[in-house]
N, C-alpha and C positions, 0 to 999 in steps of 0.2 A: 239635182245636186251635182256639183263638177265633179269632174274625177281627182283624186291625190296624186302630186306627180309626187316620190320619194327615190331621190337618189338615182334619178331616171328610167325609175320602175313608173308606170303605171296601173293606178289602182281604183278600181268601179268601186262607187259608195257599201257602206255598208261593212261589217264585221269581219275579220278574214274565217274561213269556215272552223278554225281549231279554237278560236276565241268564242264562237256562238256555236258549237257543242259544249265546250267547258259551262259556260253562264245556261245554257240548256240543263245542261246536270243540274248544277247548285242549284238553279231556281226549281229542280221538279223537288229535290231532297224537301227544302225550303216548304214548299208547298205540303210536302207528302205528308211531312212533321206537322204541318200545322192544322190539318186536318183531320189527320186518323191518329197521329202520334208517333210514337217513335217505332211502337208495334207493326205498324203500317211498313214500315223503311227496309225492304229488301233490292239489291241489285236490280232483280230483274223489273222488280216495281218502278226504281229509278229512269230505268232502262226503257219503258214504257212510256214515260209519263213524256220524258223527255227526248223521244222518238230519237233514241241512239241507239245502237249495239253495244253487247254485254264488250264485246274486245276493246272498241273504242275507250270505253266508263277504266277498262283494270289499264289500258293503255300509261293510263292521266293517274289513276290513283290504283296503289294495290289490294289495299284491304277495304275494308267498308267503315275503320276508323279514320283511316285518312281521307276517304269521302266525305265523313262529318264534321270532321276538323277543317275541311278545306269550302265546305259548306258555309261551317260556322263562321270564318274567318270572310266569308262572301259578304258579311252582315257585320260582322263583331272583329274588323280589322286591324292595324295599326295605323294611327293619325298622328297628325303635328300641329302643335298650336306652339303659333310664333309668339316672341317675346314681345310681354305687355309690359313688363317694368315691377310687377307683380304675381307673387304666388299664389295666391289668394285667387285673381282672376284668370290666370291660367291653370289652375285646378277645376273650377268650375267650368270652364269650357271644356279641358277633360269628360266630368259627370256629365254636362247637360249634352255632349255629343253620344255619352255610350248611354244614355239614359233614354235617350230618342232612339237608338240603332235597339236595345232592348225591348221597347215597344212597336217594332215592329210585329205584324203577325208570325205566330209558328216561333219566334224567336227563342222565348223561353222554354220551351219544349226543347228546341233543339239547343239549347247551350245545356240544361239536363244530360242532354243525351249524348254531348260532347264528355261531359263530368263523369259520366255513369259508363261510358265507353272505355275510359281509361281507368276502370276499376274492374272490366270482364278478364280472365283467364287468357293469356295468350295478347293480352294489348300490348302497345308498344306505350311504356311509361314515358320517353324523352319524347315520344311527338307531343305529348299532351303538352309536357312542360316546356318544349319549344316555342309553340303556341301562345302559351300565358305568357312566356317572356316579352316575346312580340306584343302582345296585347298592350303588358305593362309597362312597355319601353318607353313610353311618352313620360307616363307617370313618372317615373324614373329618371328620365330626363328632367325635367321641374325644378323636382328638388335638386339634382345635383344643380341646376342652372340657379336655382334658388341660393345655393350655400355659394354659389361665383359671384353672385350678385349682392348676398347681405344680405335678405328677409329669411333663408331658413337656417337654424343651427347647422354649424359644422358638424356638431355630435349626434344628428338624427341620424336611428337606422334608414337608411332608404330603403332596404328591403323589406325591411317591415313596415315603414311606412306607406308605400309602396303595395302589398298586400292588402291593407285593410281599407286604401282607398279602392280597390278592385273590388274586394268582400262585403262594401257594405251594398252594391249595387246589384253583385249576384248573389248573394243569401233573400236580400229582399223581394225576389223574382222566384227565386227558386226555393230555397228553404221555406218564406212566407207566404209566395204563392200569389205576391202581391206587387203589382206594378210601381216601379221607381221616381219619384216624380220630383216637381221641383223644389220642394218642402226638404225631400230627402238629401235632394243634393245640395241645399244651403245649411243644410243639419251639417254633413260630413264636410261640406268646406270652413266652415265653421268650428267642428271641433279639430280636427286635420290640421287645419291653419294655426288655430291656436295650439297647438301641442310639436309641431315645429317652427314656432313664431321666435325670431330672435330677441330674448328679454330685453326691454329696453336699460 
């Protein structure tokens, strides 16, 4: 593989070392959850798996909530789906992108244990909701792109509409305990669309 010249640095193939510790962390957590569960998930467990030092791991993240937040966001990040001319189909690419990132292994476990994290004594409540904004910043975008374009009402809450296309995808993983699939995500574009569909 050649080398990268950048800005007349050169650089040998390969990850820079703080980039392939970080992605070492995320993928042992990742793993750790999907194996033994969330029970499983201490520092020094991560610390092991992922053949780093405890200093390095508090270096990058300080608590162990924002290790799983930053885990979960490894897998469950913020995306963009470019303008179709449609809301309806760029909803659905929304669902069937976080519907597949959901079925990943260890996933559900660990967005649980993201949810249940910021409900422990001493959590930091705005990472959690920083997190889900990100999350649902796409979603959010849609619609607003939707009422600039004329398919969705001007009068839709987007923050609430905006919530229950997130909820219906993790309640059904987590509250039911049941994989997301593509039935679901034509249910919720389906009623979603119609319940911010401009009346004709």
């Amino acid at each position: 593989m050649a080398e990268e010249r950048v800005r007349g640095v050169r650089r040998g193939p390969g990850r820079p070392r703080e980039e392939r510790v970080t992605g070492a962390v995320l993928d042992a957590v990742v793993a750790l959850v999907a194996e033994s569960g969330m029970g499983a998930l201490t520092m020094d467990a991560v610390a092991a798996r992922a053949g780093v030092s405890k200093p390095a791991m508090y270096r990058r993240w300080s608590t162990k909530q924002d290790l799983i937040i930053a885990a979960a966001e490894s897998r469950i990040g913020p995306l963009t789906v470019p303008d179709m001319g449609d809301f309806r189909a760029e909803l659905r690419a929304v669902l069937t992108a976080r519907a597949r990132a959901y079925r990943l292994p260890g996933v559900d476990r660990l967005l649980a244990g993201v949810i249940g994290s910021a409900a422990e004594a001493g959590a930091e409540r705005g990472a959690y909701r920083d997190y889900t904004a990100r999350v649902m910043g796409e979603t959010r975008h849609l619609l607003e792109r939707g009422v600039e374009r004329g398919d969705v009402r001007p009068d839709v809450d987007i923050d609430a509409a905006a919530t229950l296309v997130a909820a219906s995808l993790v309640f059904r993983m987590v509250g039911e305990q049941r994989q997301p699939d593509d039935a679901l995500v034509e249910s919720v574009v389906e009623l979603i669309g119609r319940a911010v569909a401009v009346r004709p």
